[in-house]
N, C-alpha and C positions, 0 to 999 in steps of 0.2 A: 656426495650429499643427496642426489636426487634418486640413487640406488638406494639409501637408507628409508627415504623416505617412503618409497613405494613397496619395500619388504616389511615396516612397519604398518603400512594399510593394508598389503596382505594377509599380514598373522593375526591382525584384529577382527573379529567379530560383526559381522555386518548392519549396522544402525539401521534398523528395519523403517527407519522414515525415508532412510536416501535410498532408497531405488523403487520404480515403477512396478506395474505388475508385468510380470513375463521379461523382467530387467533385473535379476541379480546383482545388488553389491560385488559380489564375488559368487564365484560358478562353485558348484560343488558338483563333486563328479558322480555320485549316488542320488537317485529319489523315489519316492513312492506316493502313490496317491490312493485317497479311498473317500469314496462317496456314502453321500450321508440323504436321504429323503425323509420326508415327513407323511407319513401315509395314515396318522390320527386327526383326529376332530380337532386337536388343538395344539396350541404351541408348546414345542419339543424345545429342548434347550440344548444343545451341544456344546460340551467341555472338554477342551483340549488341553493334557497334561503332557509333563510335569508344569506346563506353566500356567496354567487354574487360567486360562482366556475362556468367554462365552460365549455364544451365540446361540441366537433364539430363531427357529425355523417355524415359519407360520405351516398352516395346512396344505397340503402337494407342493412344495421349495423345497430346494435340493440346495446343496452346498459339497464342496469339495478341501478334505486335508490333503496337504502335499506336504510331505519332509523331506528334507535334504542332510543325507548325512557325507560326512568324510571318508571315512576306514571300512564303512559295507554299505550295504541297503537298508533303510530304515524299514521299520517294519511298525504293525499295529495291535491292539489289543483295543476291545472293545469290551464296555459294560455297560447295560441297557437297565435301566429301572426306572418305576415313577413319573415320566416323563420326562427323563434327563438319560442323554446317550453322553459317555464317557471314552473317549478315545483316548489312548494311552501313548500317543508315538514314543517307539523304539531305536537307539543307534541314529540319534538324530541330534545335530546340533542347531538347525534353524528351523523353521515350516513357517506356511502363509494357507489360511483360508479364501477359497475362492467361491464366488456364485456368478455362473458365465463367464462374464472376461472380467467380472469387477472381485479386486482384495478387498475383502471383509473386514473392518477393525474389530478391537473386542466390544461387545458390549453390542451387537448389532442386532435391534431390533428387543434389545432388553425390555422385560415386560416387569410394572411394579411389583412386589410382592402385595399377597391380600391382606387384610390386615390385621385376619384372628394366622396367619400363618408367625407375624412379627411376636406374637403376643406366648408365644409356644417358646 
């Protein structure tokens, strides 16, 4: 029974609320990381796909993607426009944003839209 138990919390997916930062649910044996700065007058917005998460870098804040894949090394694609950087992780089944030693959630430092932007 307790064999079952522990090969089904293996094979599952890691509930990104139970574990700390630099404490993986479960180890994955691939990762990559890539840094992200804000070197404009203003806030930059960074989107991490495929899972549409946000994060808003003020002026000189830096931020860190890391993914974690299974079967290789995850890798990245980037797309820069508008004020919005698009980072595309590749061959990745998990990732976490980081700034220093603290995980970022989504939504970090989200900034309201204006309100002739709503109006478009």
């Amino acid at each position: 029974m307790v064999l079952v138990n522990v090969f089904r919390n293996y094979r599952r997916k890691p509930d990104r609320k139970n574990y700390k930062f630099g404490h993986l649910h479960r180890m994955y044996p691939y990762s990559s990381k890539l840094g992200v700065s804000n070197s404009r007058k203003a806030p930059q917005v960074v989107a991490v796909e495929p899972w549409a998460t946000d994060y808003t870098l003020f002026p000189d804040e830096e931020l860190e993607v890391i993914a974690f894949g299974e079967s290789a090394v995850p890798w990245f694609n980037v797309v820069e426009r508008d004020g919005t950087t698009q980072v595309y992780c590749e061959n990745t089944v998990d990732f976490k944003v980081v700034q220093g030693d603290r995980e970022l959630e989504c939504g970090h430092q989200r900034q309201a839209e204006p309100p002739d932007a709503m109006d478009s």
